[in-house]
N, C-alpha and C positions, 0 to 999 in steps of 0.2 A: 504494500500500500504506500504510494508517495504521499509526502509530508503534507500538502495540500490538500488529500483526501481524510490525513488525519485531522487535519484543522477544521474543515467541514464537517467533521463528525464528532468533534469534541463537546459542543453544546447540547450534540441529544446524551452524550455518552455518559457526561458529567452528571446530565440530569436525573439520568436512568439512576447513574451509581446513588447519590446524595438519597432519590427516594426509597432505596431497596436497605441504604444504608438505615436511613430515618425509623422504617419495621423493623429491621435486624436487630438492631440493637435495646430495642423496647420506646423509643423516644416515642413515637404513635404505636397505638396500639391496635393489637390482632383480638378481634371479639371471635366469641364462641357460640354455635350453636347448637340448639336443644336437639337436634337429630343428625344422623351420621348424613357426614355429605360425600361427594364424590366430582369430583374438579375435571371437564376433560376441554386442556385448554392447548396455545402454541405460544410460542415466539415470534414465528413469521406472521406476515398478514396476511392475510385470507389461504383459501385452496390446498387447506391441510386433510379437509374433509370434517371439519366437526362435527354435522349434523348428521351424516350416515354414522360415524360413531358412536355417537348420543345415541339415536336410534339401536343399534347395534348391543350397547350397554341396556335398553330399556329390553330388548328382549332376552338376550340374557339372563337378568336379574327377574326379569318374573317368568322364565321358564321356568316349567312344574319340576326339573330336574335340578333347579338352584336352590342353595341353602337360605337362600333370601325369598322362597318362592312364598306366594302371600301377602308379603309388606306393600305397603300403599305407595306408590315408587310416585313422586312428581321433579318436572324436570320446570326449572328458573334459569331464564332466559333474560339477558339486556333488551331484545325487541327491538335492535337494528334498526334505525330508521320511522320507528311508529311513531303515529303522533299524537297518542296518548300520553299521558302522564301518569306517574307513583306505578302501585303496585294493580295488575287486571290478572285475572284470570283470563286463559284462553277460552275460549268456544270452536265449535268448530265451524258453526253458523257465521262466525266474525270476520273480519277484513284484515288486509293487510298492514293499511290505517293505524287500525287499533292496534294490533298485537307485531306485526312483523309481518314476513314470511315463512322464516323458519321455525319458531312456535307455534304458527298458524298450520303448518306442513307436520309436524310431530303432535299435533293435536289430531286431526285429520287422519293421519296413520293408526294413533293410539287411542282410540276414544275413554279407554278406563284407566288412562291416568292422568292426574294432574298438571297440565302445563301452564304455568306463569307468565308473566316479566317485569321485571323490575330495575331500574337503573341502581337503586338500594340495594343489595344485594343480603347486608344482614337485614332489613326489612323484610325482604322479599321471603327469606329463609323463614323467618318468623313468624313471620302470616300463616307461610304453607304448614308451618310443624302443627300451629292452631287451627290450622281447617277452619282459615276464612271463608267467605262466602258460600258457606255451605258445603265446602268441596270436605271428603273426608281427612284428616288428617295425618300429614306426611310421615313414613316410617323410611326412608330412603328421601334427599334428594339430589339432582342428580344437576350438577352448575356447569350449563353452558359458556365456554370461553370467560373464565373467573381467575385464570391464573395471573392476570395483574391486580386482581381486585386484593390487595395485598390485607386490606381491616378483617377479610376473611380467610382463617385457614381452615381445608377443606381436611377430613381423614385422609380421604386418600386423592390424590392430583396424578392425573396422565397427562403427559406432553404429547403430540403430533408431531411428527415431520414428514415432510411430503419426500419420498424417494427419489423424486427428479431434481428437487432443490433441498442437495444438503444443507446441512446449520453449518459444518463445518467447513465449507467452500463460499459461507453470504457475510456478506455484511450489513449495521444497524441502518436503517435507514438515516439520509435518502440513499446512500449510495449503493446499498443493498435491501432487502427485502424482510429484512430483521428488526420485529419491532422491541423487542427486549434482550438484556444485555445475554449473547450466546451463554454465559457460565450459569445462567439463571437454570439450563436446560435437568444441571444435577440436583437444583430443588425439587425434583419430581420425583414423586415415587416411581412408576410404569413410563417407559419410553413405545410408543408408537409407530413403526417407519411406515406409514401411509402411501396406496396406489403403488404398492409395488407390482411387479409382473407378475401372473398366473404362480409362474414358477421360478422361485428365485430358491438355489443350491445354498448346501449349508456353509460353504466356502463363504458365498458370497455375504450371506447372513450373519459368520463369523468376521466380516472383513467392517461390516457396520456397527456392529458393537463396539471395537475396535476403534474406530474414527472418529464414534461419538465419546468413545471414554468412559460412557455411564456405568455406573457399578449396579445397577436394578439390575430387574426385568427390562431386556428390549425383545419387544414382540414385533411381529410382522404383519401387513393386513394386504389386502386388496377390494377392488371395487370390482362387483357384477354390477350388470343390467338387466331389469328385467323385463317383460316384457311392455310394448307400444299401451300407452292407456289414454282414453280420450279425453282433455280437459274439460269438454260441455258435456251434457248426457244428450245432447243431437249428433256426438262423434258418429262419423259412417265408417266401421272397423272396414270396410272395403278398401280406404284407404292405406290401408297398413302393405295389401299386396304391391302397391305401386312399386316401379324401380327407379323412382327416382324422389327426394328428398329438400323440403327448406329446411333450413336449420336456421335456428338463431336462440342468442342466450344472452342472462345478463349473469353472469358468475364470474371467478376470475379469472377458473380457466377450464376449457369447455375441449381441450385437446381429445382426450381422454373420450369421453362423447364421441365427438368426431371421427376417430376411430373406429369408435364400433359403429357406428351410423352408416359408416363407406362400406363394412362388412357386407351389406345388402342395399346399401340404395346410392345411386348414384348422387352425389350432393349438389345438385345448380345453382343455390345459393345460401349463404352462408353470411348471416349479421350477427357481429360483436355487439355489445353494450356494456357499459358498465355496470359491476357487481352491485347488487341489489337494485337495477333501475328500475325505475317507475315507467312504463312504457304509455307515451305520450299521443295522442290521435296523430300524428309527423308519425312514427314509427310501426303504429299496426296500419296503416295507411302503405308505406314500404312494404312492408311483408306481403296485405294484400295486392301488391300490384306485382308483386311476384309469384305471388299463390294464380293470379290470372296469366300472366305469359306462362308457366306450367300451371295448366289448368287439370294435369291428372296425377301433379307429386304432393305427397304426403309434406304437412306442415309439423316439425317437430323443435320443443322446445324443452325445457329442465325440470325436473320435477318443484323445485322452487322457486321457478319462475313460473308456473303454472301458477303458485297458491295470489299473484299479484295480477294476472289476467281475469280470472271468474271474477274479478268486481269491474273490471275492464269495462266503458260503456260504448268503444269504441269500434269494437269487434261484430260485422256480418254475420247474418244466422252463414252466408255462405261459408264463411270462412271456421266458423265453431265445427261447422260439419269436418273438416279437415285437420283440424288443429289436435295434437296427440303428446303425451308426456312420456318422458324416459325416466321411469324409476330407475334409482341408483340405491347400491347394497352394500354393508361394509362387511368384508368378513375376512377371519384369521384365517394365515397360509398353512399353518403347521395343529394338529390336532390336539395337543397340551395346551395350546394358548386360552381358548377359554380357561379352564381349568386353573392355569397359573395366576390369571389375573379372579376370576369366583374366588378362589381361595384366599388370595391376598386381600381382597376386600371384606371377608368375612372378619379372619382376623385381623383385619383395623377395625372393625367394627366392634369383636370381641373387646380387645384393648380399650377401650373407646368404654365401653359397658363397666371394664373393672375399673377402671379410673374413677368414672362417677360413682360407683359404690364405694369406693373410700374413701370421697368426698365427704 
């Protein structure tokens, strides 16, 4: 790194340390809350996968075959972008507005558990343990992207890292894509390597643990797809056979998609957006003038950026008919990993139990 690059990054770097120093050492302090949580956050910005993890985590944890099977799991959320205020309960009937996208999308998935959001996050926790508004009250939950929310320590914290952009080849923003300081990565319990290949050898699995240094668990994961689902309930599955494809997304990065999208359909056109965009009558206006020069390809977009269309008012019955979402899946490469990470969370949770009885 030349010296100018280090001078450019000295005011986020300074800043980072002075805050991280500020909790370390007790000067501000870390509150606690009344039920066991679970942290699954990054350091990079965005495209680590949080929400197929989160998801991935919620079934998990209330599979009839987990030690946690039964507890009332809810998952608290920031709400990215809503423009609501304090602490809401998700619905599934709600807008993107109010709640997000992505607690709007893990509600929608999960209808019997509790999804939040709250910018407060011990707030937020504390509501849920109380079974506010009626919702039953939390025995799990489960903190979307909280690993800087430094006033709260979770039991147990997972990092992300996305396989195509290591921590240990980025740098802090701007001049990398690192929003917290790399060494932050060994505050975590469980390491993550995210969207790795199908199949990635124990070499190479050995060769990442290794690079990152972390003395945990570093586990492996990858993304499926599953099957074409219609964003309207006027979708005409007829168009799933088409071979050819629109594509457009607003995430951060939509590569990965794309690939499997070319699996079977030819792509003709293909629009970026920015992550979490709010798509503007300019924008389904574009798409539809391209759903009519191919008037026989399939319209496909992100499973969360679906949840910001259905309030969409700008969208043709012609075009709902065509318009189709790619569910995306998280899942471990290697057959122990469930297992390694159920177990460790149990006992934190244990520990976690004897602590307050000698309270």
């Amino acid at each position: 790194m030349s010296c100018s690059d280090k001078i450019l990054l000295a005011p986020y770097y300074w800043t980072l340390r002075l805050r991280h120093k500020l909790f370390d050492s007790g000067v501000r302090k870390v509150l606690g809350i009344p039920v066991p949580t679970v942290c699954i956050g990054n350091i990079t910005v965005g495209g680590t996968g949080k929400t197929p993890h989160t998801e991935m985590l919620v079934r998990l944890l209330g599979a009839e075959s987990s030690p946690l099977a039964g507890k009332h799991i809810a998952v608290l959320s920031r709400g990215y972008k809503r423009k609501s205020r304090g602490f809401r309960t998700v619905t599934a009937e709600g807008t993107v507005n109010e709640f997000g996208d992505e607690p709007l999308q893990i509600k929608r998935k999960f209808p019997g558990i509790t999804v939040a959001v709250d910018r407060n996050r011990i707030e937020g926790c504390t509501f849920l343990a109380e079974g506010k508004d009626g919702c039953p009250a939390a025995d799990i939950i489960i903190l979307d992207d909280a690993f800087q929310y430094r006033k709260l320590k979770a039991d147990l914290s997972i990092i992300l890292v996305d396989y195509n952009r290591p921590v240990f080849n980025d740098h802090l923003l701007p001049l990398g894509q690192l929003r917290d300081l790399p060494e932050r990565l060994h505050k975590a319990d469980v390491v993550i390597v995210t969207k790795c290949p199908p199949y990635l050898d124990v070499w190479e699995r050995s060769k990442w643990k290794d690079s990152l240094g972390f003395s945990g668990p570093v586990l492996f994961s990858t993304i499926a797809y599953d099957a074409l689902e219609p964003v309207f309930p006027e979708g005409d599955r007829r168009y799933v056979h088409s071979q050819r494809a629109i594509m457009f997304s607003g995430i951060a990065n939509d590569s990965d998609m794309e690939k499997h999208l070319s699996d079977s359909y030819r792509i003709v056109r293909h629009f970026r957006f920015a992550d979490h965009h709010n798509f503007s009558r300019a924008d389904i206006q574009t798409i539809a003038r391209a759903s009519k020069e191919f008037n026989t390809a399939i319209v496909v977009t992100t499973e969360k950026d679906s949840q910001r269309l259905t309030d969409c008012p700008h969208i043709s019955d012609a075009l709902k008919e065509r318009l189709f979402k790619l569910p995306v899946r998280a899942h471990f490469l290697t057959d122990d990993a469930e297992d390694i990470l159920t177990s460790l969370i149990e006992s934190r949770f244990e520990e976690r139990r004897k602590n307050r009885a000698r309270q």
